[in-house]
C-alpha positions as CSV (number, residue, x, y, z in Angstrom):
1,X,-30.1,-13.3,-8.2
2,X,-32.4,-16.0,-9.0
3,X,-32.0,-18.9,-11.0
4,X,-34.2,-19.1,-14.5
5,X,-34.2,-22.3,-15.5
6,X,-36.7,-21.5,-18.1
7,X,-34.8,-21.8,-20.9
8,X,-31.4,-22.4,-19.8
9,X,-30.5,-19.4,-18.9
10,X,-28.8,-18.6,-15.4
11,X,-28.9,-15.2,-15.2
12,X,-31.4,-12.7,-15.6
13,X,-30.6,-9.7,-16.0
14,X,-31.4,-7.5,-13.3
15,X,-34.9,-5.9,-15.1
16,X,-36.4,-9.4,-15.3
17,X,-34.9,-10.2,-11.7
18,X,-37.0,-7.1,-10.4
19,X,-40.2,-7.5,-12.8
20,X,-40.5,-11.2,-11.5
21,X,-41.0,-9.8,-7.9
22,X,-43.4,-6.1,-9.1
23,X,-46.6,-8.0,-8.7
24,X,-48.6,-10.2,-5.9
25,X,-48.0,-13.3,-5.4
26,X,-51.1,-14.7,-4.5
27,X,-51.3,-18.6,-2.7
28,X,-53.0,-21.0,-4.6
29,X,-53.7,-24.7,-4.0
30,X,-55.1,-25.8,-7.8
31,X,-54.2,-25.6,-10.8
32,X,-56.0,-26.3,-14.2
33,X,-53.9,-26.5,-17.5
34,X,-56.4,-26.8,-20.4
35,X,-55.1,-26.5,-24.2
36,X,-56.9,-24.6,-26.5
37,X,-56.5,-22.7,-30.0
38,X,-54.5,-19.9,-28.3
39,X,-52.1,-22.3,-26.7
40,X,-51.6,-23.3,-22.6
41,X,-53.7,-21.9,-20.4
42,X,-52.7,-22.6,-16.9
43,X,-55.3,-21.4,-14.0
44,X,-54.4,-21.0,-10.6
45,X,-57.4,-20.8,-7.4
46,X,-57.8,-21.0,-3.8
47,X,-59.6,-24.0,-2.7
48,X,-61.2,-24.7,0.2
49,X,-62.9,-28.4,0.2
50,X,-66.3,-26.7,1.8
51,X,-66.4,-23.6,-0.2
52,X,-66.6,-22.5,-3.9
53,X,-63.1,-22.4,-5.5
54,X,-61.6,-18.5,-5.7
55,X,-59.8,-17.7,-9.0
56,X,-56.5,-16.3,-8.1
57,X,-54.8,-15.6,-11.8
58,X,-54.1,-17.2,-15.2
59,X,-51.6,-17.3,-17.8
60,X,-51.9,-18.3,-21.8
61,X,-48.8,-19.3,-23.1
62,X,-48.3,-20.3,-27.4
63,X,-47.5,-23.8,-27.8
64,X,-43.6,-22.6,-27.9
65,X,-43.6,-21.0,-25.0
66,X,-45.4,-23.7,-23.6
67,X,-42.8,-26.1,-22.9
68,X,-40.6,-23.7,-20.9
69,X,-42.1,-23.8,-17.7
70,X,-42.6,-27.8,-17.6
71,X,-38.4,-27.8,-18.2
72,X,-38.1,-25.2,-15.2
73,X,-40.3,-27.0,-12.3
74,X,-38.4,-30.4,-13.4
75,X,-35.6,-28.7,-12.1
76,X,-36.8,-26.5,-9.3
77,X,-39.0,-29.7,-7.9
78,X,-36.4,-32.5,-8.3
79,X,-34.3,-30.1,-5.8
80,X,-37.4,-29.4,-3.7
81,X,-38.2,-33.0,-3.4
82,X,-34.6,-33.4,-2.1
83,X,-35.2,-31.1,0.3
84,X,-38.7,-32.3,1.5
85,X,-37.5,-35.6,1.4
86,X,-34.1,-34.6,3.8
87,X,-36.7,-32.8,6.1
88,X,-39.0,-35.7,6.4
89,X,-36.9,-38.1,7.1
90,X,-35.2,-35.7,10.1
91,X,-38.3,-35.1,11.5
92,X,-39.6,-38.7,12.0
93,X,-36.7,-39.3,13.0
94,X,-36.2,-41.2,16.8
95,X,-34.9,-38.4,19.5
């Protein structure tokens, strides 16, 4: 089962574990947060650097809920970078 770091929980239950895996996933390479009277909206596209950006999806969060995923990706990304930074350093490394 997946970790959701969210809001401190550790366990989904198993509904949420399926649901977060129902829809596409689509790749993206930007993302635009902008506030506005609604709350977060974060926008995620497909960009190429000689074509017009495609909009992939977007999500509007209230200022509450806001917070929650800024706490998860500090701790999904610190062990990422961990990773990356293990990988990177055995790749370059003299054979």
């Amino acid at each position: 089962m997946e970790k959701d770091t969210s809001s401190g929980r550790t366990n989904p239950t198993d509904a949420q574990a399926k649901a977060a895996f129902m829809g596409p996933a689509p790749g993206v390479n930007r993302c635009i947060a902008t506030f506005g009277p609604t709350g977060l909206r974060i926008a995620f596209l497909e960009e190429d650097p000689d074509a017009t950006p495609y909009f992939r999806t977007a999500v509007t969060l209230n200022p509450q809920d806001a917070v929650a995923p800024y706490k998860m990706l500090q701790v999904v990304l610190q062990d990422f970078e961990v990773e990356f930074d293990r990988q990177m350093v055995a790749q370059n490394a003299p054979k």
